[in-house]
C-alpha positions as CSV (number, residue, x, y, z in Angstrom):
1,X,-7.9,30.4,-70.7
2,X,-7.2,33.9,-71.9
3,X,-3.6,32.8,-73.2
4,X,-4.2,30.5,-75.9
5,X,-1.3,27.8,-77.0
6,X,-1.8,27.7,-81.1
7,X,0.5,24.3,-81.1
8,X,-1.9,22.2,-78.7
9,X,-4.6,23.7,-82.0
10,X,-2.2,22.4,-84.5
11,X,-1.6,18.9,-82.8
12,X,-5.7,18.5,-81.9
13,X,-6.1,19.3,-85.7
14,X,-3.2,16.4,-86.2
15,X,-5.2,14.3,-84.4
16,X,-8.7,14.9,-86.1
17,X,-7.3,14.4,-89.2
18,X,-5.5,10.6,-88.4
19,X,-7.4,9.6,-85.5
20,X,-4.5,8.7,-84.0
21,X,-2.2,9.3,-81.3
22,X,0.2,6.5,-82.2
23,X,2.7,7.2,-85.5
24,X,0.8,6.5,-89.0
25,X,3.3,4.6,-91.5
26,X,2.2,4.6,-95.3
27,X,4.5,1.5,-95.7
28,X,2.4,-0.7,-93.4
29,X,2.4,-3.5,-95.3
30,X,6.3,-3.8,-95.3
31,X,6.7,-3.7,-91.7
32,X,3.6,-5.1,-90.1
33,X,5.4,-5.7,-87.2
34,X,5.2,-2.5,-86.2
35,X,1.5,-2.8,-86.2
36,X,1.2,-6.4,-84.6
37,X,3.3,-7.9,-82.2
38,X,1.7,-11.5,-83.4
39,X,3.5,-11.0,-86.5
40,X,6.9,-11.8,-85.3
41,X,8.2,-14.9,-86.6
42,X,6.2,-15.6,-89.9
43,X,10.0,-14.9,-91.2
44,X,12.3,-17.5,-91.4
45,X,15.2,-15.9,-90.0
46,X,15.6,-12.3,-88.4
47,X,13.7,-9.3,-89.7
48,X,15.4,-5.8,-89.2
49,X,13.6,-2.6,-90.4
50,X,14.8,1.4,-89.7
51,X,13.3,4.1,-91.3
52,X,12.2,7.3,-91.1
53,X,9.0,10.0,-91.6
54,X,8.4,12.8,-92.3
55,X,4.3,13.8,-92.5
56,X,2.7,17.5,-93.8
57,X,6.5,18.7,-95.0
58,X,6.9,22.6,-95.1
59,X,4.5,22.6,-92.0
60,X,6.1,23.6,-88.9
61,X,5.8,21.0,-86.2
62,X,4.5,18.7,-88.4
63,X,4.5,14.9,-87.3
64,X,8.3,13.4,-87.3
65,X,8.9,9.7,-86.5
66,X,11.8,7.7,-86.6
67,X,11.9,4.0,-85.6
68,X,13.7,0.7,-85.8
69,X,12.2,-3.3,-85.2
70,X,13.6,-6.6,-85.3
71,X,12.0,-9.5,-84.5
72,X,13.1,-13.5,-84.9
73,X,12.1,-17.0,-84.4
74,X,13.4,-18.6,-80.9
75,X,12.3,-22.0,-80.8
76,X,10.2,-24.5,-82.0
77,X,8.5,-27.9,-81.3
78,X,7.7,-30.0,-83.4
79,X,4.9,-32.0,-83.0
80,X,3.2,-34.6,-85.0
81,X,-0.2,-35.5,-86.0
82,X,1.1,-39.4,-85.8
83,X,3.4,-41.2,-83.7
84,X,6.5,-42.1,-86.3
85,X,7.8,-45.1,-83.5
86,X,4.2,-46.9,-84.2
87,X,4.7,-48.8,-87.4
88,X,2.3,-48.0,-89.9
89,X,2.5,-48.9,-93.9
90,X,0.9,-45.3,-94.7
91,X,1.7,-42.7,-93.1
92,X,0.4,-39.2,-94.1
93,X,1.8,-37.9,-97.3
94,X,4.7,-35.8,-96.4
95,X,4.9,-35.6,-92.6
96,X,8.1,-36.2,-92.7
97,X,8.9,-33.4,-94.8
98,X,6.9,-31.0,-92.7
99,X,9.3,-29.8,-90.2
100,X,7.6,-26.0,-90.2
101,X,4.7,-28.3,-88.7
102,X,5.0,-27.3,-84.8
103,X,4.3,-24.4,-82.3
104,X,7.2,-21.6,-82.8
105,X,8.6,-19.1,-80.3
106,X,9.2,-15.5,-81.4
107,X,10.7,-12.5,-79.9
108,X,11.0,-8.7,-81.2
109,X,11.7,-5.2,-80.1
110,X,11.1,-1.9,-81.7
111,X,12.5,1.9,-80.6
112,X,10.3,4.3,-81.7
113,X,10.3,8.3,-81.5
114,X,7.4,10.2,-82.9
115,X,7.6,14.0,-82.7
116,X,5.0,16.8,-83.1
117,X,4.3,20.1,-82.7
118,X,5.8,20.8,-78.8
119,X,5.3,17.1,-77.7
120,X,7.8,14.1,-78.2
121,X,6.9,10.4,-77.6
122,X,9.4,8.4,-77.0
123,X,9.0,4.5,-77.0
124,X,11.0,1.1,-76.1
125,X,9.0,-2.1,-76.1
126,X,9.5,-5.8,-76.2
127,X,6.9,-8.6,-77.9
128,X,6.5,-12.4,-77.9
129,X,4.5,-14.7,-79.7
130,X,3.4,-18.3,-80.3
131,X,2.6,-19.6,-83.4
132,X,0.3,-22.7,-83.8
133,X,-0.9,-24.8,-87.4
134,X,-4.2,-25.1,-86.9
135,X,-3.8,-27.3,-90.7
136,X,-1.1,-27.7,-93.0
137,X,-1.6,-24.3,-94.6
138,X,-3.4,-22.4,-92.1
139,X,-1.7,-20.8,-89.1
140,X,-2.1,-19.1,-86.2
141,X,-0.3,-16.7,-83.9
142,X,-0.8,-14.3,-80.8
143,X,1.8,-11.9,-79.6
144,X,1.9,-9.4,-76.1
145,X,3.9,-6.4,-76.2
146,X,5.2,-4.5,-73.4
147,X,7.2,-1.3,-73.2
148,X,7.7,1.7,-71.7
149,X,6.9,5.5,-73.5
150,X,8.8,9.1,-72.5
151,X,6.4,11.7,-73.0
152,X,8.0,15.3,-72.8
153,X,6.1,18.6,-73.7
154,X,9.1,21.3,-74.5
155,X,7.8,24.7,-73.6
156,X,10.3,27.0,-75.8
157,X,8.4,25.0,-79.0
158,X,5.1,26.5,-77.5
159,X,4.2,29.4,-79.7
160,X,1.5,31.3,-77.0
161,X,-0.1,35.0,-77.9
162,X,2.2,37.1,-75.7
163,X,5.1,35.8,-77.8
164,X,3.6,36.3,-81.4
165,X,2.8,39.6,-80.4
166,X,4.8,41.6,-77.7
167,X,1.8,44.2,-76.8
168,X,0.3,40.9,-75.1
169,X,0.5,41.0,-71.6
170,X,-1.3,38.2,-71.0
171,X,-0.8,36.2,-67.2
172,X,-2.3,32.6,-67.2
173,X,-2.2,30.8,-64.1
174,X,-3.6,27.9,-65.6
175,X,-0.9,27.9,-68.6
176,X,1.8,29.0,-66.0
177,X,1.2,26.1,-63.4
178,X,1.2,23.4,-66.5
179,X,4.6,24.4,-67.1
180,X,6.0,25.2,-64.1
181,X,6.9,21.2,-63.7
182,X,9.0,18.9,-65.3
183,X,6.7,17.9,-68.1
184,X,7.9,14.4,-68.5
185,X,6.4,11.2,-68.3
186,X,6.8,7.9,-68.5
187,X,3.9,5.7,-69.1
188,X,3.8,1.7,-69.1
189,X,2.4,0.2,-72.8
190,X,0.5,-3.2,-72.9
191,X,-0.8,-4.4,-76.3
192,X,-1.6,-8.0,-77.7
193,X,-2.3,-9.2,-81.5
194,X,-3.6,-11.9,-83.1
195,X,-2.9,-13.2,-86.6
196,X,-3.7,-16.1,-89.1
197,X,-2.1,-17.1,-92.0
198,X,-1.3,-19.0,-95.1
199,X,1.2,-18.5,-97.8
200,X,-1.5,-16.2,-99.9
201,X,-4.0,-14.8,-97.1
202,X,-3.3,-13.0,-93.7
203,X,-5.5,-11.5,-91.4
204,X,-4.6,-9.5,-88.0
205,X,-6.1,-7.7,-84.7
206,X,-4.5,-5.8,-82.5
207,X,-5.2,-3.6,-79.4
208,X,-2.6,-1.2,-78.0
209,X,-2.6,0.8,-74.9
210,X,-4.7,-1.3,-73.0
211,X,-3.5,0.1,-69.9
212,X,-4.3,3.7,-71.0
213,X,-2.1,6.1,-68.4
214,X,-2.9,3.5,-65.5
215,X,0.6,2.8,-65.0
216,X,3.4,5.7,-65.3
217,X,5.9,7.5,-63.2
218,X,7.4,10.8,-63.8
219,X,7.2,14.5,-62.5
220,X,5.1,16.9,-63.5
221,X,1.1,17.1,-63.7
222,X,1.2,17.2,-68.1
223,X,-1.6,14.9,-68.9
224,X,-1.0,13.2,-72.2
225,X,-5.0,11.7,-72.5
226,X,-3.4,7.8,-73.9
227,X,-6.1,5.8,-75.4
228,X,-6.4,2.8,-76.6
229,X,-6.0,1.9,-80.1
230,X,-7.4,-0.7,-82.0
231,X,-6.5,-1.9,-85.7
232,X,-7.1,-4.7,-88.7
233,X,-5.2,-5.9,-91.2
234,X,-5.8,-8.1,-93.9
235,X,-4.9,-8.9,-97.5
236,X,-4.2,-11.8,-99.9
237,X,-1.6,-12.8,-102.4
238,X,-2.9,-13.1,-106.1
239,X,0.2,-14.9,-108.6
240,X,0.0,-14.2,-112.0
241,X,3.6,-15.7,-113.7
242,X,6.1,-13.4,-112.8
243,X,3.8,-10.9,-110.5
244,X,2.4,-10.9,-107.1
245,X,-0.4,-8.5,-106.5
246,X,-1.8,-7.9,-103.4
247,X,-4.2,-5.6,-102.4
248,X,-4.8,-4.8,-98.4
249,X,-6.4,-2.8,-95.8
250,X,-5.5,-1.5,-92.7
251,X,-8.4,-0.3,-90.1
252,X,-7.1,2.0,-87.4
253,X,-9.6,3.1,-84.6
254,X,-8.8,4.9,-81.2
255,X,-12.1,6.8,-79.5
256,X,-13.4,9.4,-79.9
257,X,-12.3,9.5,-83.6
258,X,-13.7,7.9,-86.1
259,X,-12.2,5.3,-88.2
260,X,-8.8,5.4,-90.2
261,X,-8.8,3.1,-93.3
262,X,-5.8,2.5,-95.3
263,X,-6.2,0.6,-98.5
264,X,-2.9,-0.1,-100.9
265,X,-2.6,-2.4,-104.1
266,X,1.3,-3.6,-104.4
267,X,2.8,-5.0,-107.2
268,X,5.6,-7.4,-106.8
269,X,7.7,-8.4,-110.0
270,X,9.8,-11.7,-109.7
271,X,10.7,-10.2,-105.4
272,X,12.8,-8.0,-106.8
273,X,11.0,-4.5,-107.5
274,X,7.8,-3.8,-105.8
275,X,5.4,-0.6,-106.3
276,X,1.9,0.3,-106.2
277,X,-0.8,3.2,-105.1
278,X,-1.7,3.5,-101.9
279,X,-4.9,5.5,-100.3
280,X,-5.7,6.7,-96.8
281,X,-9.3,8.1,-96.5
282,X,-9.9,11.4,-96.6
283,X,-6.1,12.3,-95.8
284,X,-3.8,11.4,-98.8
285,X,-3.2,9.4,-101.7
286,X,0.1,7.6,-101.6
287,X,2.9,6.3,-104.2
288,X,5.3,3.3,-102.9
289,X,8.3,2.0,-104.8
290,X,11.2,-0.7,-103.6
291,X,13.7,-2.7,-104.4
292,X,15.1,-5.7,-102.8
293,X,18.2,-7.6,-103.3
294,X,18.6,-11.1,-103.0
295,X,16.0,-11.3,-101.1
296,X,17.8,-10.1,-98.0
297,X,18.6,-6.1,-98.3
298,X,15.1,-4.1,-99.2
299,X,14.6,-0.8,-99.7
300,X,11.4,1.1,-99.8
301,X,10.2,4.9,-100.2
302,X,6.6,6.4,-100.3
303,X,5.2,9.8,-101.3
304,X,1.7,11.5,-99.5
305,X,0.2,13.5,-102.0
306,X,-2.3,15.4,-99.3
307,X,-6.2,15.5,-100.1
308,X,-6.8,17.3,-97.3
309,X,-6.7,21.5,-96.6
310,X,-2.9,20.4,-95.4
311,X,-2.4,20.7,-99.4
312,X,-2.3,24.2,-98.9
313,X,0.5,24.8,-96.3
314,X,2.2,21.1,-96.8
315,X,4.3,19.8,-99.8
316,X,3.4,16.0,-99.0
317,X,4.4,13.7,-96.8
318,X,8.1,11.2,-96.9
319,X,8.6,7.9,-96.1
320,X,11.8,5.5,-96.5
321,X,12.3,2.1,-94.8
322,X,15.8,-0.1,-94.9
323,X,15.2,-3.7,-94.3
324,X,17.6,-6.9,-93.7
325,X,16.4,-10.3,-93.2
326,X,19.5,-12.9,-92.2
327,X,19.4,-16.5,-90.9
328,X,16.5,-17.5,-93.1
329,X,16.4,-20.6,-95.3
């Protein structure tokens, strides 16, 4: 192509540098949600998150993402390792106190927008999962999501050769037939997580996308190139008097990139104030503070100190999440 679109550049560098197509959220261990849909329902009660991003700030068309979750426990049944109508002198220690001990229901949704450079992603999408004890600490959970994304490439945020420089009199027929459409799509998303925990340890897969651009409606003939994305998740607890320190990791991978690691140590003192460093390889190093109140309002904001030649043009990277949890005992 003799007319050459410098955003799709600035967006293909985006993407080398993340490995991803799908938003990136420093905060991930605050709203793991977002990450799993098998992770609905380890709260008691309902879990609602909204925040915002802003990656590479000072960088025009830099990564923008907005996005609010929820997610709650539906149901639950109960069911016993012994039969309580069969009269026994001993039965286990506590059963009758274990009224968490059962398969829960759990539903979510999340609204997400994610904008860069000349394209927008726009996303609804619903989850459920089931939660089973495989022991009286140990559980496990798998959750489906399904939703539906927007994908819209606005041509006057396309900064092409002719217009940087007026002499140009370039005439691209591919460039001219791409736009010549209504460049919008909508595109059907199918993912499915898995998670197990205890009080101290959790550990998560997911897959995303699974479906790729299969399904989708729409006008237009803008190819978005959806694939699939795969990531891990796991951490522990640690309880030292009035802290809780817990380092994790979170693995991102979606082809032909290579992988995305995350790795964050957070310091929680008494639930109230939370903070720690944060470090995402080869991309930034991160500072996270928070606050929550009661243990129902929470507050968080992180800081991306970029290690990468984005430190030149970019100031860092934003993040702030508001959370509410209700209804839980």
């Amino acid at each position: 192509m003799k007319l050459i679109v410098l955003f799709i550049v600035t967006c293909a560098i985006v993407m080398d540098s993340v490995g991803q197509q799908n938003p990136q959220y420093s905060q991930y261990m605050h709203n793991t949600y977002l990450l799993n849909p098998a992770i609905s329902g380890t709260s008691n009660g309902i879990d609602a998150v909204i925040g915002g991003r802003s990656q590479w700030s000072g960088l025009e068309g830099a990564p923008q993402t907005a996005f609010i979750s929820l997610h709650t426990p539906i149901a639950k049944k109960l069911k016993l390792r012994y039969n309580p109508a069969i009269r026994i002198s001993n039965p286990p220690k506590g059963i009758e106190k274990r009224k968490d001990f059962g398969i829960k229901h759990a539903i979510g949704g999340q609204l997400l927008v994610d904008q860069y450079g000349a394209f927008t992603r726009q996303n609804a999408s619903f989850s459920y999962a089931m939660h089973l004890p495989l022991s009286q600490k140990l559980k496990f959970s798998v959750g489906l999501r399904a939703g539906m994304s927007n994908n819209v490439f606005d041509q006057s945020k396309a900064q092409v050769l002719n217009i940087i420089d007026n002499s140009l009199n370039y005439n691209d027929p591919t460039y001219n037939s791409y736009i010549s459409n209504n460049l919008n799509k909508f595109i059907f998303d199918f993912g499915a997580g898995l998670y197990v925990y205890t009080e101290n340890l959790f550990l998560g897969l997911n897959a995303d996308n699974l479906t790729r651009d299969l399904l989708k409606f729409g006008v237009g003939n803008v190819n978005f190139n959806t694939q699939m994305h795969y990531n891990a998740i796991f951490g522990y607890n640690f309880r030292a008097r009035d802290f809780t320190i817990t380092p994790s990791v979170l693995i991102k991978k979606m082809q032909p990139t290579p992988f995305s690691i995350d790795a964050s140590v957070m310091m929680n003192y008494k639930g109230k104030f939370w903070f720690g460093p944060s470090y995402r390889h080869g991309d930034a190093v991160i500072g996270i503070i928070g606050i929550s109140i009661k243990n129902k309002f929470r507050i968080g904001y992180s800081y991306d100190y970029s290690i990468s030649r984005f430190n030149a043009v970019s100031s860092g990277g934003h993040e702030i999440m508001l959370g509410l949890k209700f209804g839980s005992k």
